[in-house]
Biopython code that builds the backbone (N, CA, C, O; Angstrom):
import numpy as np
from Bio.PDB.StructureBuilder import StructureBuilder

atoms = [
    (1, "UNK", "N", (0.849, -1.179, 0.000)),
    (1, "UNK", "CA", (0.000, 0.000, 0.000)),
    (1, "UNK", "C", (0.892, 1.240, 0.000)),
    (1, "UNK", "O", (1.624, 1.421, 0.973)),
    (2, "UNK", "N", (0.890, 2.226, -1.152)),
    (2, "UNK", "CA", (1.481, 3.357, -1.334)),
    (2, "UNK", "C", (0.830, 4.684, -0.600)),
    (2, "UNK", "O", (-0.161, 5.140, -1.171)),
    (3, "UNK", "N", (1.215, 5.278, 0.454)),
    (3, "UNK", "CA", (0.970, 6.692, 0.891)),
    (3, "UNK", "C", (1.579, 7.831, 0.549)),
    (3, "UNK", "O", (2.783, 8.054, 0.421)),
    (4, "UNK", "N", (0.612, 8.571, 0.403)),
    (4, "UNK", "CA", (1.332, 9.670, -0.189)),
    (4, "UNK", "C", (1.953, 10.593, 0.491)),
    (4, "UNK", "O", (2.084, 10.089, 1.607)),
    (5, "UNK", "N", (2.533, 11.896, 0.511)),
    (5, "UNK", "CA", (3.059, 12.732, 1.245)),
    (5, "UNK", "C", (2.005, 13.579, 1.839)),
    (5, "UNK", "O", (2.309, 14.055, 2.933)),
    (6, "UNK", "N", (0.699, 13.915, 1.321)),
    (6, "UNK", "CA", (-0.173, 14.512, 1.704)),
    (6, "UNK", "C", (-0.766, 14.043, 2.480)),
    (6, "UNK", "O", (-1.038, 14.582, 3.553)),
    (7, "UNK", "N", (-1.126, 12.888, 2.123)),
    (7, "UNK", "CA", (-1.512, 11.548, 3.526)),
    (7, "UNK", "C", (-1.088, 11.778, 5.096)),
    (7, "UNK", "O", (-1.690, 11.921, 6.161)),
    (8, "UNK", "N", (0.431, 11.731, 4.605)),
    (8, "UNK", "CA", (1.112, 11.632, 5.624)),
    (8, "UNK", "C", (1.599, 12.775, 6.757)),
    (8, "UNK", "O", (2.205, 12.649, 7.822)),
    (9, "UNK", "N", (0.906, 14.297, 5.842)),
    (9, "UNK", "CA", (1.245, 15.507, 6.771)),
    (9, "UNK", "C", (-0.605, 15.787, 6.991)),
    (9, "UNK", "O", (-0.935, 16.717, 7.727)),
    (10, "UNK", "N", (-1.283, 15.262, 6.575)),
    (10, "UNK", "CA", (-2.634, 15.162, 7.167)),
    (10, "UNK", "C", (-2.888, 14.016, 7.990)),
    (10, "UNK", "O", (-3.873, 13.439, 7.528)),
    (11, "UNK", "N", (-2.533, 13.547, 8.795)),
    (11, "UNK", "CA", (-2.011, 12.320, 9.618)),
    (11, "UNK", "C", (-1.582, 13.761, 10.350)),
    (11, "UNK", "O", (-2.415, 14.610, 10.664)),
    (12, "UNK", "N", (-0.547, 13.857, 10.507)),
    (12, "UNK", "CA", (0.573, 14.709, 11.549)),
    (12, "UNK", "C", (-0.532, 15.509, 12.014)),
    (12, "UNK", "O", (-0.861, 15.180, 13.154)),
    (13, "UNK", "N", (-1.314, 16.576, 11.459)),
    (13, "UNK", "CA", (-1.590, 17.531, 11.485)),
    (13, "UNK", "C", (-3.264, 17.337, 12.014)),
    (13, "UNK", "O", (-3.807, 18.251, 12.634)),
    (14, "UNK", "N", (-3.755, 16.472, 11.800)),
    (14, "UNK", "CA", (-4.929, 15.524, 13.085)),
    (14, "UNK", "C", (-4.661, 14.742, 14.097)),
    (14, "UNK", "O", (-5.615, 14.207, 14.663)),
    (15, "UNK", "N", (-3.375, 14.503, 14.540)),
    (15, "UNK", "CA", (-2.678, 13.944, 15.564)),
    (15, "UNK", "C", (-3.315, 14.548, 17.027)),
    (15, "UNK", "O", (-3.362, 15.725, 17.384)),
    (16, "UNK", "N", (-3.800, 13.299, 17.769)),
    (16, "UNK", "CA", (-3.883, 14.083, 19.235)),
    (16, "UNK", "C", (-2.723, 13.448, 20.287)),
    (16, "UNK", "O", (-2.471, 12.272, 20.553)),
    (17, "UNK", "N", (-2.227, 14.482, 20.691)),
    (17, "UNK", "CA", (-1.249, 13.657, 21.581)),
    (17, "UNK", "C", (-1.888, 12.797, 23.107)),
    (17, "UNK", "O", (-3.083, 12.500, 23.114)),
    (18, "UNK", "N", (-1.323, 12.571, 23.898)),
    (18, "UNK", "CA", (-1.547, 11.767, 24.909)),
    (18, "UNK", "C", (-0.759, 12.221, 25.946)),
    (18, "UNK", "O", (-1.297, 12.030, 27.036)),
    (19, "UNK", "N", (0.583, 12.880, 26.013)),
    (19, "UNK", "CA", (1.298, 13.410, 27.339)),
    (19, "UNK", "C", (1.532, 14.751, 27.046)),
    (19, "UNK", "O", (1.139, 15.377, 26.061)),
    (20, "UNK", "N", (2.205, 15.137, 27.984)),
    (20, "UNK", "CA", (2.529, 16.653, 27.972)),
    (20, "UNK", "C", (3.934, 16.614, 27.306)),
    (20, "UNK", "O", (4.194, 17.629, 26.661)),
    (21, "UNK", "N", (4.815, 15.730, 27.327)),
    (21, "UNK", "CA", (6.055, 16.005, 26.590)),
    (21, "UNK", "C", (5.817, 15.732, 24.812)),
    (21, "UNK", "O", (6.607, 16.112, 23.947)),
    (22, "UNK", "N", (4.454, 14.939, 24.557)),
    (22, "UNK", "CA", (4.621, 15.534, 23.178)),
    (22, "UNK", "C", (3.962, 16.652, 22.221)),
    (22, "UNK", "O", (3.995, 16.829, 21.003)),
    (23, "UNK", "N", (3.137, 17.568, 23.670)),
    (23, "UNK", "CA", (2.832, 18.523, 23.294)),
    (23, "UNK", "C", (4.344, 19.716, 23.626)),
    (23, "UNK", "O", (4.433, 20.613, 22.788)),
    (24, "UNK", "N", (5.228, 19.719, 24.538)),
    (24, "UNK", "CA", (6.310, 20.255, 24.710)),
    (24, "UNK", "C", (6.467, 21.627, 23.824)),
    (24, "UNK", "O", (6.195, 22.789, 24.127)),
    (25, "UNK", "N", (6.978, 21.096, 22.681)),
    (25, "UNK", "CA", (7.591, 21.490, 21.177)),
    (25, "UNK", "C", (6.427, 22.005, 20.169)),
    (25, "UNK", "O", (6.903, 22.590, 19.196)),
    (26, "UNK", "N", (5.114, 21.927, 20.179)),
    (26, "UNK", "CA", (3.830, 22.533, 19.908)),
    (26, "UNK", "C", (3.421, 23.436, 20.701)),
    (26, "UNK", "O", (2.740, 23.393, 21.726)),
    (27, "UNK", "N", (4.186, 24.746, 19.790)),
    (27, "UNK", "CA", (3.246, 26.028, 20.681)),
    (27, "UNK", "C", (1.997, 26.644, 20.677)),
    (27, "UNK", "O", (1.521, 27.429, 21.496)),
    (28, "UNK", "N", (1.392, 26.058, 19.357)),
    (28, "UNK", "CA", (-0.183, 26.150, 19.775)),
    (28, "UNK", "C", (-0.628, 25.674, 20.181)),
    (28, "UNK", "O", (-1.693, 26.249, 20.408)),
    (29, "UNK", "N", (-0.603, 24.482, 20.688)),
    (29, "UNK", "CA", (-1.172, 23.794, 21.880)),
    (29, "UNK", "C", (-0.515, 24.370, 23.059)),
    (29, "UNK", "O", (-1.213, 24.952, 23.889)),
    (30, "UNK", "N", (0.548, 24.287, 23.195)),
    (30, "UNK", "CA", (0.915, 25.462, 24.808)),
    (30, "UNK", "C", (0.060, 26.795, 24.959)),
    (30, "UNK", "O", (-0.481, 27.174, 25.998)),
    (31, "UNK", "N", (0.037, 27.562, 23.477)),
    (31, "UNK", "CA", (-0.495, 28.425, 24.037)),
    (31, "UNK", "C", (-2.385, 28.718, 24.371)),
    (31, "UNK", "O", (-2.949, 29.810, 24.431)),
    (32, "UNK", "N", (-2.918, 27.518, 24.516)),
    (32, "UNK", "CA", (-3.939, 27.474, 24.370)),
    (32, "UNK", "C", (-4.045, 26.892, 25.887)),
    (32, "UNK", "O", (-4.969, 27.286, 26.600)),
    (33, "UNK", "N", (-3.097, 25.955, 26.375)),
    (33, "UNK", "CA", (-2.520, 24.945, 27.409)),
    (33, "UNK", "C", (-3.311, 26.912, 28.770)),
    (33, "UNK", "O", (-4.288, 27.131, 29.486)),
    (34, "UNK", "N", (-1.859, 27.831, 28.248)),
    (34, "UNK", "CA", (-1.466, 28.688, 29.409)),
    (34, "UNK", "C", (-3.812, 29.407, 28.711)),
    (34, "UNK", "O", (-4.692, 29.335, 29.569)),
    (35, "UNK", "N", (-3.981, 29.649, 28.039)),
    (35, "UNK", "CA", (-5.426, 29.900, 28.124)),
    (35, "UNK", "C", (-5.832, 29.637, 28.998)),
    (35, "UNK", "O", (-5.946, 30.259, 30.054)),
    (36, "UNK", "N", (-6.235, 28.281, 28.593)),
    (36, "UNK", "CA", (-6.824, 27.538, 30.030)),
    (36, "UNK", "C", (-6.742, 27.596, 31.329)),
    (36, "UNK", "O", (-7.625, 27.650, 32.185)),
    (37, "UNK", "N", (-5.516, 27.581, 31.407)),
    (37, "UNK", "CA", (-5.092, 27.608, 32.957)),
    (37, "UNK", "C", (-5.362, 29.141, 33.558)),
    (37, "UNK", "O", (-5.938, 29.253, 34.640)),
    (38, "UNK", "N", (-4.897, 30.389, 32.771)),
    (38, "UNK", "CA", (-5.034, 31.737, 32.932)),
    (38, "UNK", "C", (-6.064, 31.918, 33.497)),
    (38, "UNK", "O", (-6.201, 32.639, 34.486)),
    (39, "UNK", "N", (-7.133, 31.136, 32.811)),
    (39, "UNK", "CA", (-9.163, 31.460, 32.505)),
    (39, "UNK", "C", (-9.692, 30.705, 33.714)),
    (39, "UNK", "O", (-10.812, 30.920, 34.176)),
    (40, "UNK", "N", (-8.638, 29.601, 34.325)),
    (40, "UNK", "CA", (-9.325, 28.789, 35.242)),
    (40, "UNK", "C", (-8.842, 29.777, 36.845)),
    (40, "UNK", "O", (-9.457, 29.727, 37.909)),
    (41, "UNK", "N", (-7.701, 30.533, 36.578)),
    (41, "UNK", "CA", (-6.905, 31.291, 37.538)),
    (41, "UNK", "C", (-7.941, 32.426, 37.962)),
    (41, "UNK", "O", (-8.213, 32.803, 39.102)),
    (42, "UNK", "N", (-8.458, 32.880, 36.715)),
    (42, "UNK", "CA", (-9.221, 34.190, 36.423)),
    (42, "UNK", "C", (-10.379, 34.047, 37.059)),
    (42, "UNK", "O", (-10.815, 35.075, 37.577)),
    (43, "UNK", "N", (-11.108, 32.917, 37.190)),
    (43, "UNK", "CA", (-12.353, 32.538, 37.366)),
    (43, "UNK", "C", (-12.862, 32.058, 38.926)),
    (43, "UNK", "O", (-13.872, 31.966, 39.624)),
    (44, "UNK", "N", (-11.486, 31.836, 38.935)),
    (44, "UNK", "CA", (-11.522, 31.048, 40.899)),
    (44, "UNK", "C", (-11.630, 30.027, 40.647)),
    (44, "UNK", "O", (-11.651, 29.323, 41.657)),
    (45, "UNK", "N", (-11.752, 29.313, 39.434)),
    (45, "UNK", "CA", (-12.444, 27.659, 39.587)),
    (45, "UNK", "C", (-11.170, 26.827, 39.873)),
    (45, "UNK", "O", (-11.518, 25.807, 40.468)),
    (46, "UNK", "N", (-9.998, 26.858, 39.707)),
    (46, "UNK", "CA", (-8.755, 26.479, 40.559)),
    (46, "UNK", "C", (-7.604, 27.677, 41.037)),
    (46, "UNK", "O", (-7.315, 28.815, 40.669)),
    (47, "UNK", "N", (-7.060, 26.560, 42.247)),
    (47, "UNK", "CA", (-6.329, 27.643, 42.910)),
    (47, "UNK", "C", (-5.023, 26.195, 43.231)),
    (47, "UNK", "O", (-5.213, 25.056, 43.656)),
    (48, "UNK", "N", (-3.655, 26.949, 42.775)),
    (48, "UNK", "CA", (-2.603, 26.746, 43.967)),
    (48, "UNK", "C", (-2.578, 26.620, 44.850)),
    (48, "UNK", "O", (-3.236, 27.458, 45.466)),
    (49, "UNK", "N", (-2.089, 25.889, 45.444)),
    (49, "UNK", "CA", (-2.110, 25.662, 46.793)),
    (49, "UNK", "C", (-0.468, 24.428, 47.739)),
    (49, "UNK", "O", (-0.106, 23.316, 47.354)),
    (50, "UNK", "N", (-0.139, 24.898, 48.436)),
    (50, "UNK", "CA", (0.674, 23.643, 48.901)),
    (50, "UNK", "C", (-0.603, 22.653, 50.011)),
    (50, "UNK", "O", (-1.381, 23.008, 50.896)),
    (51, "UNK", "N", (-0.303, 21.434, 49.434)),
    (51, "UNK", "CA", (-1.089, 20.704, 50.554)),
    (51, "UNK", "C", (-0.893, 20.852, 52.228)),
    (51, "UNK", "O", (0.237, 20.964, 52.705)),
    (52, "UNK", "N", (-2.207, 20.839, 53.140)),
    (52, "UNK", "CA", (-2.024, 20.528, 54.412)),
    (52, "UNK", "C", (-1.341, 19.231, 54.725)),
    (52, "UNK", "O", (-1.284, 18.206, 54.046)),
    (53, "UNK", "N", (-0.916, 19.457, 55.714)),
    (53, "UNK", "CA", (0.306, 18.434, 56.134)),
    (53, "UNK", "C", (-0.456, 17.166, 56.895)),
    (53, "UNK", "O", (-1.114, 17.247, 57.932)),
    (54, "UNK", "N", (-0.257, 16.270, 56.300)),
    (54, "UNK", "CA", (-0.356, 15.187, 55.997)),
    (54, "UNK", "C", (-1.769, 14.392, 55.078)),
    (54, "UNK", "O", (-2.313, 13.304, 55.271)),
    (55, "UNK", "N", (-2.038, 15.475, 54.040)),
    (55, "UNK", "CA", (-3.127, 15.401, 53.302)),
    (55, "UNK", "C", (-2.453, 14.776, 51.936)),
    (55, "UNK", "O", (-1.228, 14.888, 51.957)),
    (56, "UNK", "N", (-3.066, 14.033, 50.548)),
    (56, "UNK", "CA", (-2.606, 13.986, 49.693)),
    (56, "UNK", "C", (-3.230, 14.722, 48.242)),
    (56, "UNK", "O", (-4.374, 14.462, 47.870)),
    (57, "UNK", "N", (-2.593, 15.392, 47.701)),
    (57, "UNK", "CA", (-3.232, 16.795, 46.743)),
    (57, "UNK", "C", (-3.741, 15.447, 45.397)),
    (57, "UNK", "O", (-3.267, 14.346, 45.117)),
    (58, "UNK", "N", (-4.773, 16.160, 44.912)),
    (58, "UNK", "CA", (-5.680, 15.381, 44.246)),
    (58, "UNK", "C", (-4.663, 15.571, 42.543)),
    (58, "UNK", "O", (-4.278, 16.698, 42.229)),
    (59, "UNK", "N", (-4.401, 14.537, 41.768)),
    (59, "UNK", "CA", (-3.734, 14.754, 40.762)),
    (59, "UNK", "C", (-4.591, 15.265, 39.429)),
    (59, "UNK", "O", (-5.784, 14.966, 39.398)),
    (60, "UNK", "N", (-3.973, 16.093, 38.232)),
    (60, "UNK", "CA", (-4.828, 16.337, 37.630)),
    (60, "UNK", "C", (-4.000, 16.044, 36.104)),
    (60, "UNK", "O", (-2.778, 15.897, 36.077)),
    (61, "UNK", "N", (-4.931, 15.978, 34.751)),
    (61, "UNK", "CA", (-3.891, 15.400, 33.717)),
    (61, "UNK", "C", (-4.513, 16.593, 32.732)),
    (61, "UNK", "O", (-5.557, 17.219, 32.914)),
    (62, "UNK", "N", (-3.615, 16.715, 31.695)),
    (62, "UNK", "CA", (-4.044, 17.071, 30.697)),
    (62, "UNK", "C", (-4.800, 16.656, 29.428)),
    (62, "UNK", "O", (-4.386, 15.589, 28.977)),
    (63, "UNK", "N", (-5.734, 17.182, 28.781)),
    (63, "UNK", "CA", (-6.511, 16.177, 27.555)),
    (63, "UNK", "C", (-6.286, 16.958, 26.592)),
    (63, "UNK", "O", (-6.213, 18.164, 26.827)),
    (64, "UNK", "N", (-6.093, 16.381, 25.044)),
    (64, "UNK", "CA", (-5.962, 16.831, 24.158)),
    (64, "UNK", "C", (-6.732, 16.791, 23.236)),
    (64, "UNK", "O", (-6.440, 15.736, 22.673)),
    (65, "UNK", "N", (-7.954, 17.483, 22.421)),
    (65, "UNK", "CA", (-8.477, 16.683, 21.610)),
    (65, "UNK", "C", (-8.774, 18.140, 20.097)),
    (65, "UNK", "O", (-9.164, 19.307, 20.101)),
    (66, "UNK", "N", (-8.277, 17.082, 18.952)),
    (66, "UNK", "CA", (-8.959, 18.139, 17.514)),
    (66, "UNK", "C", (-10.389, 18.671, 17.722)),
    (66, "UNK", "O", (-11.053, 18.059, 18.559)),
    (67, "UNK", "N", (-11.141, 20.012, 16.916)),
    (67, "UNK", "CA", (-12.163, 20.329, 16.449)),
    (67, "UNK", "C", (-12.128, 20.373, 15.293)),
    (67, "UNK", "O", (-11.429, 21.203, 14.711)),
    (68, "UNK", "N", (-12.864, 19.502, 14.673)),
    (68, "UNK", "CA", (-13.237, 19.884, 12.850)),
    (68, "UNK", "C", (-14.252, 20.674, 12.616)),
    (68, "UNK", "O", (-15.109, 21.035, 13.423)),
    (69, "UNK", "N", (-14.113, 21.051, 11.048)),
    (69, "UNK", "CA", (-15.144, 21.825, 10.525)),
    (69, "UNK", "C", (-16.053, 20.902, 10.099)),
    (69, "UNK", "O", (-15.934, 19.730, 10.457)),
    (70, "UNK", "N", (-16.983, 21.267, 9.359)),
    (70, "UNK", "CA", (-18.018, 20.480, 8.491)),
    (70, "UNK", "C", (-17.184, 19.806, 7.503)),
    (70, "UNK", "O", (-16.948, 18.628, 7.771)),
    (71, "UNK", "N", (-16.673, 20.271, 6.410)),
    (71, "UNK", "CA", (-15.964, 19.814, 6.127)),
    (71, "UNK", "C", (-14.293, 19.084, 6.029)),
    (71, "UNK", "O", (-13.580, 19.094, 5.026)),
    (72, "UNK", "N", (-14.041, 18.633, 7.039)),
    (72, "UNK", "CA", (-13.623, 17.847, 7.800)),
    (72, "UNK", "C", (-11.804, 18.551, 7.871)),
    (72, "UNK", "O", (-10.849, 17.774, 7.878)),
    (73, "UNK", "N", (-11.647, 19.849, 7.910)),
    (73, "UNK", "CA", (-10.748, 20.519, 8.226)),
    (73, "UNK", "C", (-10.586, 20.665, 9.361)),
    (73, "UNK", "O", (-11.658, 20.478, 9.936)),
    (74, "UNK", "N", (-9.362, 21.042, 10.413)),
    (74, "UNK", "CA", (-9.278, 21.383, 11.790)),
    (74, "UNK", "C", (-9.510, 22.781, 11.991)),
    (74, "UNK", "O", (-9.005, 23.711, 11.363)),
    (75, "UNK", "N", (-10.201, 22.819, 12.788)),
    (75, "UNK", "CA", (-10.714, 23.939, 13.052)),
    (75, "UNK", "C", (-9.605, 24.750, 14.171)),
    (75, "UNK", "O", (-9.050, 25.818, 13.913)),
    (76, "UNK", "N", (-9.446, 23.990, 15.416)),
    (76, "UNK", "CA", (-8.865, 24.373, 16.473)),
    (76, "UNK", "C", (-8.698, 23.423, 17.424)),
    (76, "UNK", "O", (-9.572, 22.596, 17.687)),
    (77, "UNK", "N", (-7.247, 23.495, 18.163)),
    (77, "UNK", "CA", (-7.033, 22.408, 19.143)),
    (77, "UNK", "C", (-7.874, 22.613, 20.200)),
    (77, "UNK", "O", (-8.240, 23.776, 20.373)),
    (78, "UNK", "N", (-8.288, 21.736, 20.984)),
    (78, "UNK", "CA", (-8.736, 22.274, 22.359)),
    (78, "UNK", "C", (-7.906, 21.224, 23.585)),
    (78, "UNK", "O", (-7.454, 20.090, 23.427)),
    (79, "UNK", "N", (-7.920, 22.131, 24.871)),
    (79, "UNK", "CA", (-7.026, 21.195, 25.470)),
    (79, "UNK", "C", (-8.409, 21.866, 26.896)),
    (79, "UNK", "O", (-9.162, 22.796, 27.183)),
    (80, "UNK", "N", (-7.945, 20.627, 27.298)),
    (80, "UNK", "CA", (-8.947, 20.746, 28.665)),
    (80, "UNK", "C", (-7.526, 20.258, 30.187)),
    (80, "UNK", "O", (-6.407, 19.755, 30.088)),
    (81, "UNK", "N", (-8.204, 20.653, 31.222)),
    (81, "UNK", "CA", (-7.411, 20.216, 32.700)),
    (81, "UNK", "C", (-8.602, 19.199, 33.318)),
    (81, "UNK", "O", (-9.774, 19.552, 33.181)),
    (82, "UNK", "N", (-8.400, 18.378, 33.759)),
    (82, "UNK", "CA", (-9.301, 17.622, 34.256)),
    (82, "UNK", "C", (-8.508, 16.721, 35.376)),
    (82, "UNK", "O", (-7.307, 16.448, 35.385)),
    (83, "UNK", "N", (-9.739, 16.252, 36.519)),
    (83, "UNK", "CA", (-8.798, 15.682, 37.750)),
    (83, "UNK", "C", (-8.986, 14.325, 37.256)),
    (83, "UNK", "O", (-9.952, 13.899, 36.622)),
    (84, "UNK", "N", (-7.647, 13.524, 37.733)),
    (84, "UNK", "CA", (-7.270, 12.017, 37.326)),
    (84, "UNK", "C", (-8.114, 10.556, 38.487)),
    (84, "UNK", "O", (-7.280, 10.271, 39.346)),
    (85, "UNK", "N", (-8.735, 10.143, 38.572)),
    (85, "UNK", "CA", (-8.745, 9.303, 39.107)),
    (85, "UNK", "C", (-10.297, 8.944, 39.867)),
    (85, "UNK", "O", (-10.538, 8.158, 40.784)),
    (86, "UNK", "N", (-11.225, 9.857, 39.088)),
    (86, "UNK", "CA", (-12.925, 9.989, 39.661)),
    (86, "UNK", "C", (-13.638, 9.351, 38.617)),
    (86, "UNK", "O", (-13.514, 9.590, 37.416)),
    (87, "UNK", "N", (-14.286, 8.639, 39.072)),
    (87, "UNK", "CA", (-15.775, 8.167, 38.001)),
    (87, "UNK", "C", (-16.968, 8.493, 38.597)),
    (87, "UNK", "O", (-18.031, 8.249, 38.025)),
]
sb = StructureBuilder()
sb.init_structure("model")
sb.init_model(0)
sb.init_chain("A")
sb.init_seg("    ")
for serial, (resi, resn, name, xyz) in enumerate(atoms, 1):
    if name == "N":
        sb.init_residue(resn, " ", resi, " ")
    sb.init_atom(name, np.array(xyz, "f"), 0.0, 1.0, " ", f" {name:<3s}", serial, name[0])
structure = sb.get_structure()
């Protein structure tokens, strides 16, 4: 099976990553990353904090996911903060 080059940078370019080191080196996703976090700072809905002593601070991960258009172009990354370990 032959792929083409166009294939293959439309592949790259719908890619969602999975950790934070391979968003690293992608600054539109960082800068959408510090959005988020700014907007969540801005809002009160999280806060910094060092944990009370002998408490354990709740972990939180990053999500990555494409928006398409109708016609099936990317529209815009979106990245969300979400806490790890609740159902």
């Amino acid at each position: 099976m032959e792929v083409s080059f166009y294939s293959e940078l439309n592949l790259l370019a719908n890619y969602e990553p999975t950790y934070f080191e391979e968003v690293d080196s992608h600054d539109e996703r960082r800068e959408v990353m510090q959005k988020v976090y700014d907007s969540l700072i801005k809002n009160e809905t999280w806060k910094l904090a060092d944990p009370l002593f002998g408490t354990k601070p709740i972990g939180c991960k990053w999500i990555y996911k494409n928006k398409y258009k109708s016609d099936s172009s990317l529209e815009k990354h979106k990245v969300s903060l979400v806490v790890k370990g609740f159902a």
